[in-house]
C-alpha positions in Angstrom: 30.8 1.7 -11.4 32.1 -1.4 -9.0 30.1 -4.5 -8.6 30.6 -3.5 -4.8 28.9 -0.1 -5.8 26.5 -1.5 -7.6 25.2 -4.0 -4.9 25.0 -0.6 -2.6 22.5 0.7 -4.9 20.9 -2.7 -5.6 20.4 -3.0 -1.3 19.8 -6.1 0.4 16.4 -7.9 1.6 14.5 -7.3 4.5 13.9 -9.4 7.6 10.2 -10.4 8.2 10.1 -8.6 10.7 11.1 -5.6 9.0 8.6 -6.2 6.6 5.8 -6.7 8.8 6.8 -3.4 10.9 7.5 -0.9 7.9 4.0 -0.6 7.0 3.2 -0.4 10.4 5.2 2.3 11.0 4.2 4.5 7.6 0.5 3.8 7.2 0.5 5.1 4.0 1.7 4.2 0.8 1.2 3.8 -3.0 -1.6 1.8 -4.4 -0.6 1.3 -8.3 -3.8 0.2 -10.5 -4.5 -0.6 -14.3 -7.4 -0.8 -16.8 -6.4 -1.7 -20.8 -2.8 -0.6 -20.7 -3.7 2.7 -18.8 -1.7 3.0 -15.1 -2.6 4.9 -12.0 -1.5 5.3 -9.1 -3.0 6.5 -5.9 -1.5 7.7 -2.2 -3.6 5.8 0.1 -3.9 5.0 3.4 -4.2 2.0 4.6 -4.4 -0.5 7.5 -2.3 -4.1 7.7 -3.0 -7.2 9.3 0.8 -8.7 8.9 -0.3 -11.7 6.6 0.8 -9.2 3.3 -3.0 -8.3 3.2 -2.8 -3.9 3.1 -6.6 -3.0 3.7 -8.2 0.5 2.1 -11.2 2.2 2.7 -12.2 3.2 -1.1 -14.3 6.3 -0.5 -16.4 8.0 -3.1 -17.8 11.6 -3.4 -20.5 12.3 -5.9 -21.1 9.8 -8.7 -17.3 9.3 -10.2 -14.3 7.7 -8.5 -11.3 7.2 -10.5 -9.8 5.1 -7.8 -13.2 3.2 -7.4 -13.2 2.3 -11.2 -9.7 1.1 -11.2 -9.9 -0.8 -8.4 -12.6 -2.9 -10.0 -10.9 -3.3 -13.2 -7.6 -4.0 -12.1 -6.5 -7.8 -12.0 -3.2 -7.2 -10.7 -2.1 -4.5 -8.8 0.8 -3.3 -6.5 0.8 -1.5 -3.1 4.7 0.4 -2.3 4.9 1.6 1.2 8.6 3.2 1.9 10.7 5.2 3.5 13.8 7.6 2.0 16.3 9.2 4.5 19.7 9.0 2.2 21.2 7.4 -0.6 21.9 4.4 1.3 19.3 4.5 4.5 15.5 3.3 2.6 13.5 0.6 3.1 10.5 -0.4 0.6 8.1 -2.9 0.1 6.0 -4.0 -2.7 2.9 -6.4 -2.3 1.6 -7.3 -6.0 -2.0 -8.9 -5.9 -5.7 -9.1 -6.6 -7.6 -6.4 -5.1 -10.9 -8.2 -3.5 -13.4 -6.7 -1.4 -12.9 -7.2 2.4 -15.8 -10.4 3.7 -18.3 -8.8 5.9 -16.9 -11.7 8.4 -13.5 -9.6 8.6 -14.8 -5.9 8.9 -14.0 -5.7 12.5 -10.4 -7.0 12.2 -9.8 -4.7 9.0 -11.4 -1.6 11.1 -8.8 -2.6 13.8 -5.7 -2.5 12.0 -7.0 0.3 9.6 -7.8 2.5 13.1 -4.3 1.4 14.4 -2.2 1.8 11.2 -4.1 4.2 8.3 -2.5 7.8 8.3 -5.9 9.1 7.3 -5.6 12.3 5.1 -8.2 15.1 5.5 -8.2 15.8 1.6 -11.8 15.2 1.4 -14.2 17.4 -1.0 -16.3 19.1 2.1 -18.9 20.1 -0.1 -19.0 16.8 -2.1 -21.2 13.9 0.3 -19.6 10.5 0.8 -21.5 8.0 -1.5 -19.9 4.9 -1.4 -17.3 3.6 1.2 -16.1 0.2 0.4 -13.7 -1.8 2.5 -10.9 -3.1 -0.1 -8.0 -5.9 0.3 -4.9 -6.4 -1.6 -4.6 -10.3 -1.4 -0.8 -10.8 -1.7 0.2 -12.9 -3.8 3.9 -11.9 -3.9 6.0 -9.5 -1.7 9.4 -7.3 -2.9 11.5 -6.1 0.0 15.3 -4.1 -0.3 16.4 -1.8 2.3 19.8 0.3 1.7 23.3 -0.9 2.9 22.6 1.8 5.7 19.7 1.2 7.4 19.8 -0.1 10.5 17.0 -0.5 12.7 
């Protein structure tokens, strides 16, 4: 394979404001979690306030959340939000941090964004009652950004 090729694959960085706007635009994205050498990883939807800060509502039905539990004992997690049309038109982002929950002070800023952004999924247990909801942050403390040779836009 060419270096040339290669560096197709590879893709090149993002603007800012291609950052800021892709999770925007998807409102949903992959929350990846882990407790003592165990991973998981959760779709989630989520809200984003353009300071590399994703906000989640962390809901929980009956008395287990696996998301909940990994959320508190992760100390460094990763959020992906991207988008796939061909081989050479994606864009992704990564925003590795400390999950943390949201200060009461911001709960109307994170319900903004989260109301404007979240692609809220109606995969809810209906016969299951809500028992928790918490109001979660990723504070970023690093961000990854490529988009394909192709993408425009």
């Amino acid at each position: 394979m060419s270096s040339e090729s290669v560096e197709a694959l590879r893709g090149i960085e993002l603007t800012r404001d291609e950052i800021d706007r892709l999770p925007v635009e998807e409102g949903v994205g992959l929350l990846s979690l882990a407790d003592d050498g165990v991973a998981y990883a959760v779709p989630i939807s989520f809200g984003y306030d353009g300071e590399d800060r994703p906000y989640f509502f962390a809901i929980r039905f009956g008395e287990k959340s696996r998301k909940a539990e990994f959320m508190e004992r992760t100390d460094t997690a990763t959020f992906v939000v991207y988008t796939v049309s061909s081989p050479t038109k994606w864009r992704s982002v990564l925003v590795t941090g400390e999950v943390g929950t949201v200060p009461e002070s911001d709960h109307d800023a994170m319900e903004e964004v989260m109301y404007d952004d979240a692609l809220a999924a109606r995969l809810f247990p209906y016969d299951e009652p809500v028992t928790e909801v918490r109001r979660a942050e990723l504070r970023g403390e690093s961000v990854s950004d490529r988009k394909g040779m192709g993408y425009e836009g």
